[in-house]
N, C-alpha and C positions, 0 to 999 in steps of 0.2 A: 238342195237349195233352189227357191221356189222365185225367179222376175216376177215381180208384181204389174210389169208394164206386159208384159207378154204371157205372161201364165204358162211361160215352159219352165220346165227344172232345169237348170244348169250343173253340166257335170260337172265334181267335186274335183277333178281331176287333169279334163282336156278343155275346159273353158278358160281361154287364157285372159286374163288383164292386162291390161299396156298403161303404159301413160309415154306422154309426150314432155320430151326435154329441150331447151334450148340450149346451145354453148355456141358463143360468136352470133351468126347469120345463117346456123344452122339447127335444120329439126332431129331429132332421134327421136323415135316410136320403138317402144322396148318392151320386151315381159316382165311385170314386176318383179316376177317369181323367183329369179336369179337374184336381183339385187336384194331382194328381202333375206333370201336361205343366206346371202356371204357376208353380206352388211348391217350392221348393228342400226348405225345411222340412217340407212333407209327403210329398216324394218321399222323403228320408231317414230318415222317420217309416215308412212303405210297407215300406221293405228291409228293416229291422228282423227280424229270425230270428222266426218266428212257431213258436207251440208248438201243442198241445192248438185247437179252433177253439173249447172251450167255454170258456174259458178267454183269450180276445184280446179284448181290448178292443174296440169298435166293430163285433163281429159280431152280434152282437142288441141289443134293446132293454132288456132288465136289464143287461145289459156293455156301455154307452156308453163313447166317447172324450169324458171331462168337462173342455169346456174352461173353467176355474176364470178369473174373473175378466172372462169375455166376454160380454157381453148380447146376447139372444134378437134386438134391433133390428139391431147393428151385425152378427152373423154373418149375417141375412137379406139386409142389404143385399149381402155379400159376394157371396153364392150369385146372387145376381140377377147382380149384373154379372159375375158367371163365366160365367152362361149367355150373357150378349148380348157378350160378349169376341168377339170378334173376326170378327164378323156384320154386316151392314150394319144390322141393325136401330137405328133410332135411340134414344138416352138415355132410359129410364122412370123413372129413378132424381133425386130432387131433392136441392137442398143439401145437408142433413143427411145423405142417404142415399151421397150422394159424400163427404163426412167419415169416414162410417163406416167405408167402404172404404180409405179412404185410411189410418184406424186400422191396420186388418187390414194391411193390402195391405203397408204398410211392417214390422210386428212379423212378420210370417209368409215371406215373401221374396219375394210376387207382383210382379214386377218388372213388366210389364205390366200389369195392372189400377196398380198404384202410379201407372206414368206416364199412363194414363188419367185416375182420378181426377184429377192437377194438371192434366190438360188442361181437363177441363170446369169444374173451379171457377174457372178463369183464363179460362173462356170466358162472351160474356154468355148469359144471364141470369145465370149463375151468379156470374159473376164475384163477387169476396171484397172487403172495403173493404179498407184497409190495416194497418187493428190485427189483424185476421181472420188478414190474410195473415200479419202477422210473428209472430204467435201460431203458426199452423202450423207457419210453415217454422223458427222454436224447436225445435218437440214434433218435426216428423219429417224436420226434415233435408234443406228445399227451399230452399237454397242460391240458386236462381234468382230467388226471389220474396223474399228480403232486402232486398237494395239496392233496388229500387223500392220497397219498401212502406217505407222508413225513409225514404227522398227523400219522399216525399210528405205523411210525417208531419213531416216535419222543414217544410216550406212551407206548410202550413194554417194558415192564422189562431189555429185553437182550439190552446188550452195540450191536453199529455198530463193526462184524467184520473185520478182514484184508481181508478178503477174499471180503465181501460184499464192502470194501472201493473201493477194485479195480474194481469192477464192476460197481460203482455208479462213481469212479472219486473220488483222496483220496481227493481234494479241498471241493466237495460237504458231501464229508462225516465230515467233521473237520467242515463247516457249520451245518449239522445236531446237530455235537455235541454239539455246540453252545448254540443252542437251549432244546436240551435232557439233558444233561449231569451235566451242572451248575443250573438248577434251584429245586429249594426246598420253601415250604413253609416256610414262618415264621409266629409266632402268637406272638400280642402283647395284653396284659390286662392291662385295664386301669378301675379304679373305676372314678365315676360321682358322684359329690354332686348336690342332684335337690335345689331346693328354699325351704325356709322355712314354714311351713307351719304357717298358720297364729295362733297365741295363743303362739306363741315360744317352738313349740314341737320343736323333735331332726328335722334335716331336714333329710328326704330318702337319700340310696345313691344307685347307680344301677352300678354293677360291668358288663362288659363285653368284650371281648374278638373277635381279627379277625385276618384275614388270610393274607397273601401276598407274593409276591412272591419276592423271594432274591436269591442271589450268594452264594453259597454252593453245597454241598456232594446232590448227588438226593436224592431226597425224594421218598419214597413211593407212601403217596397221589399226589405228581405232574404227577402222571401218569394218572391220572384221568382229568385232567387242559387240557385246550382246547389250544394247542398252535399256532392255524391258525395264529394271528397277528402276533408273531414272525417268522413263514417260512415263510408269507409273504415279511416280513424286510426286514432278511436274504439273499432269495432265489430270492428278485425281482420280486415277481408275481403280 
């Protein structure tokens, strides 16, 4: 590949391309090369008919690529786990900074870094409690970590709070309740007369007793009840 301003060839290989991003009051100067191989949206962003170089966006620093509405925090965390993508290097990145990725990762189309991020927040330390998670998988569409994190909410002692309504959606929380809230065991006994034994003794009778689940005050033991089938109902999964 031949500059026509310079008439050197340019290796195919170790000549690197940057461009210049804005997020907040801050510059990033990056290699394309990453965000092209892991992102759909930026590779398509990349092919784009380039004009004039003074003139394109992201080739200097008075002509940034401004991205409107993204913070300095969460695009740093991105670039981080872009570099350690696919390295043995281990995880530098904490909680928050795996959220932030996961922000990115799903709005921009890093299919890879995406499924990283839910690996490690689903991994300990990281792991997520369960309002955490159904919150998540709400906003971006982790379909995997619904049903467990509703099972789990739905068998806790504590009631959903106001606090946790609004973070889940008070619609989905008033469904949770649905499910949690109104069910309790009921038990019904009933005795059985068997057949007569032959000789005209007394006949046997066998008493016994079961469980079921009904409309009332929670129970205790329904905490322990498996309510997949109902947040399935309920929730549409």
């Amino acid at each position: 590949m031949s500059d026509s301003t310079s008439g050197y060839t340019k290796h195919p290989e170790f000549y690197t391309h940057t461009v210049t991003f804005l997020a907040e009051d801050c510059l990033f100067r990056i290699n394309k090369e990453p965000l092209e191989a892991e992102s759909t949206v930026f590779k398509d962003m990349f092919l784009l008919p380039q004009g004039d170089p003074e003139t394109i966006e992201g080739q200097s620093d008075t002509l940034p690529v401004i991205l409107q509405g993204i913070s300095k925090k969460d695009f740093e965390s991105l670039l981080r786990a872009l570099i350690q993508h696919g390295t043995a290097k281990g995880s530098v990145l904490d909680h928050d900074q795996w959220i932030s990725v996961l922000k990115l990762s799903t709005m921009w189309d890093f299919h890879g870094l995406r499924n990283a991020a839910i690996k490690h927040l689903d991994t300990p330390p990281q792991s997520l409690d369960p309002i955490d998670k159904v919150e998540l998988a709400l906003q971006y569409d982790i379909r995997e970590w619904l049903l467990p994190a509703l099972l789990a909410l739905a068998r806790r002692s504590a009631p959903i709070s106001v606090d946790e309504g609004r973070r889940i959606g008070f619609e989905n929380a008033l469904k949770l309740a649905s499910v949690r809230e109104k069910l309790q065991l009921g038990t019904v006994e009933e005795t059985v007369d068997l057949p007569r034994r032959r000789g005209g003794g007394m006949a046997p009778t066998f008493e016994y007793s079961t469980r079921f689940l009904v409309l009332g005050d929670r129970d205790k033991e329904a905490e322990k009840l498996d309510y997949t089938p109902f947040i399935r109902k309920v929730f549409d999964l």
